[in-house]
FIDOTI-798554 format. One record per residue (C-alpha): residue number from 1; z, x, y. Coordinates in nm, 2 decimals. Layout:
REM FIDOTI-798554
<rec resi="NUM" zz="Z" xx="X" yy="Y"/>
...
//
This chain:
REM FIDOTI-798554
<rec resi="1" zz="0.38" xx="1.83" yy="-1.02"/>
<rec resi="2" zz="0.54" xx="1.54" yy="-0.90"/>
<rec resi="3" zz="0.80" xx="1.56" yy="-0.63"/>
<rec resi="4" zz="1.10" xx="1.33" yy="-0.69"/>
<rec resi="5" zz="1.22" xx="1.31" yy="-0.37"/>
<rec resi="6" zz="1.10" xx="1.00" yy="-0.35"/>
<rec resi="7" zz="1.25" xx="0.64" yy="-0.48"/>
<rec resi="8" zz="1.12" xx="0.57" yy="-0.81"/>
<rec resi="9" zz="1.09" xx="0.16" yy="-0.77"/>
<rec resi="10" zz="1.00" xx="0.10" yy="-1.10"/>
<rec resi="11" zz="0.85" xx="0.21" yy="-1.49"/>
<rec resi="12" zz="0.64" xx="-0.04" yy="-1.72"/>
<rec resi="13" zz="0.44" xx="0.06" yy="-2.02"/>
<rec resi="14" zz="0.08" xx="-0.03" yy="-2.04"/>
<rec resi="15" zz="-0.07" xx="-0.16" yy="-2.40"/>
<rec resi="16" zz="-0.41" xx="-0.27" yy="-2.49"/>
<rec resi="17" zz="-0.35" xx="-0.69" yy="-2.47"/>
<rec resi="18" zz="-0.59" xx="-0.77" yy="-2.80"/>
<rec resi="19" zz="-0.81" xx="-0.57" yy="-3.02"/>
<rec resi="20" zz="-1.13" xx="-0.62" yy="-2.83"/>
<rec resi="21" zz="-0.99" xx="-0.40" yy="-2.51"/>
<rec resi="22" zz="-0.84" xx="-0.15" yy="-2.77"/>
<rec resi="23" zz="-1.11" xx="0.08" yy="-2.76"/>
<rec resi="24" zz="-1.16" xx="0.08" yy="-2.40"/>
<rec resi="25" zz="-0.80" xx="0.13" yy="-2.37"/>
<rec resi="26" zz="-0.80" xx="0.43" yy="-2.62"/>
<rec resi="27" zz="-1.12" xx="0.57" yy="-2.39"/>
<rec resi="28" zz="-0.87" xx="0.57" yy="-2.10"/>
<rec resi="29" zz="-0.61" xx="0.81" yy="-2.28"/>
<rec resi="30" zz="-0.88" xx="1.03" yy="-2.42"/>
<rec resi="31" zz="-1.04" xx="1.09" yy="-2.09"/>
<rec resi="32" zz="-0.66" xx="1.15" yy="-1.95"/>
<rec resi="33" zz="-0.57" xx="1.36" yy="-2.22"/>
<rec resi="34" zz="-0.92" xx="1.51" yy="-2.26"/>
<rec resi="35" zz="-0.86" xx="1.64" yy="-1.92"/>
<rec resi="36" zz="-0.48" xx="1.70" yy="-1.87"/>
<rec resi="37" zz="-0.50" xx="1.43" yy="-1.59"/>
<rec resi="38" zz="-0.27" xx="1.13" yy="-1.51"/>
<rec resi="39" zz="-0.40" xx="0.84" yy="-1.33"/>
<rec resi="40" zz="-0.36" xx="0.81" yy="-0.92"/>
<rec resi="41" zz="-0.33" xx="0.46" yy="-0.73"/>
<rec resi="42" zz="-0.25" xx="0.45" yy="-0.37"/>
<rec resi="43" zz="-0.06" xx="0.11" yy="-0.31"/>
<rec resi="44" zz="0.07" xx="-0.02" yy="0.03"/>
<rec resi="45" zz="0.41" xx="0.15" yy="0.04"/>
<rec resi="46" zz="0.40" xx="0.31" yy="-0.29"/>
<rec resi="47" zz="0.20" xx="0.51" yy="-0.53"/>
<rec resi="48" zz="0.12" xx="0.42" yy="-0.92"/>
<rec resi="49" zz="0.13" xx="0.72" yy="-1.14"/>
<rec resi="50" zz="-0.06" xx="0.67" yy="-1.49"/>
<rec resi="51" zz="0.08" xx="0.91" yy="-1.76"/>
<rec resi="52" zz="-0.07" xx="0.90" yy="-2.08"/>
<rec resi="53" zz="0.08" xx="0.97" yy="-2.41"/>
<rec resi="54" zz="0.23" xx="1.34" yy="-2.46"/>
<rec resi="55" zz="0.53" xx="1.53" yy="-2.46"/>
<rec resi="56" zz="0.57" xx="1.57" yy="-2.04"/>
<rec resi="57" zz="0.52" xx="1.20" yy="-2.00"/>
<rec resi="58" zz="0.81" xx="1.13" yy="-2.31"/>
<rec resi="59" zz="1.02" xx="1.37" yy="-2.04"/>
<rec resi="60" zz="1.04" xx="1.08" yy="-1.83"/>
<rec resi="61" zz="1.01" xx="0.80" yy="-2.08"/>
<rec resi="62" zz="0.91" xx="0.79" yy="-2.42"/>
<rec resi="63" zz="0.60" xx="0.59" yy="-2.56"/>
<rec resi="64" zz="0.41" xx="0.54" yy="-2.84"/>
<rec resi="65" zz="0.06" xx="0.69" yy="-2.85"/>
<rec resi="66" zz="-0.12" xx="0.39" yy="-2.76"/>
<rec resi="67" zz="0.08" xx="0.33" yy="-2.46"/>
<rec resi="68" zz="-0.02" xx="0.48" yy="-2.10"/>
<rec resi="69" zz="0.31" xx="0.53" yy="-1.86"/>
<rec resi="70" zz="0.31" xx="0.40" yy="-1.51"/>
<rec resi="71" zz="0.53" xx="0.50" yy="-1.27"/>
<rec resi="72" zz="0.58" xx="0.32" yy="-0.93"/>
<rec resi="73" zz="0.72" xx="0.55" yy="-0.66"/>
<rec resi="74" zz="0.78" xx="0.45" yy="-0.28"/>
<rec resi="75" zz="0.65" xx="0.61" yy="0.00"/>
<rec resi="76" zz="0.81" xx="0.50" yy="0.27"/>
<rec resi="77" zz="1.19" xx="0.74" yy="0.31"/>
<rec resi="78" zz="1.19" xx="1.03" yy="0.11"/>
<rec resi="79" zz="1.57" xx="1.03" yy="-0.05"/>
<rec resi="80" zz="1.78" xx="1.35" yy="-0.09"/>
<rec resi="81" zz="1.81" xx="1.52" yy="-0.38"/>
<rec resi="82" zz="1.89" xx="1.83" yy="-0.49"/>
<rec resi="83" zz="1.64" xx="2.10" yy="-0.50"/>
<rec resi="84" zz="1.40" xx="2.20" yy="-0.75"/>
<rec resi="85" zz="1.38" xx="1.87" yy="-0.93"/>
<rec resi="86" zz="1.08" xx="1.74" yy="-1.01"/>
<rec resi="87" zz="0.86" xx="1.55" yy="-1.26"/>
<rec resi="88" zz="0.63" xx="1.83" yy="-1.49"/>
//
């Protein structure tokens, strides 16, 4: 679960960028889907969540099945929101 108190700085899609890193690319959401696991990087003041293609990920956003979901969120002030709400 992902706790939205947090400032959510920004949302992109990711896409294979020819057919020769398709495959890789598809080996990504397999392993992430494979494993009910999203992606975890640790930036300077902010963390990017990978999300790959299913129905909690459309919850925030909806892509295409060969799309992964990132999510930049800041770490720095946690903002106030009302409780309970959260990402899956």
């Amino acid at each position: 679960m992902i706790d939205i108190n947090y400032l959510k700085i920004a949302i992109v899609t990711f896409v294979a960028s020819n057919e020769t890193q398709n495959a890789q690319f598809q080996e990504y959401i397999k392993y992430f889907l494979e494993r009910n696991r999203a992606g975890v990087a640790t930036l300077h003041d902010s963390v990017l969540y990978l999300l790959p293609p299913c129905a909690t990920t459309n919850e925030i956003h909806k892509i295409t099945d060969n799309e992964i979901l990132g999510v930049f969120v800041s770490t720095c002030e946690p903002v106030d929101t009302p409780p309970g709400n959260t990402w899956f």
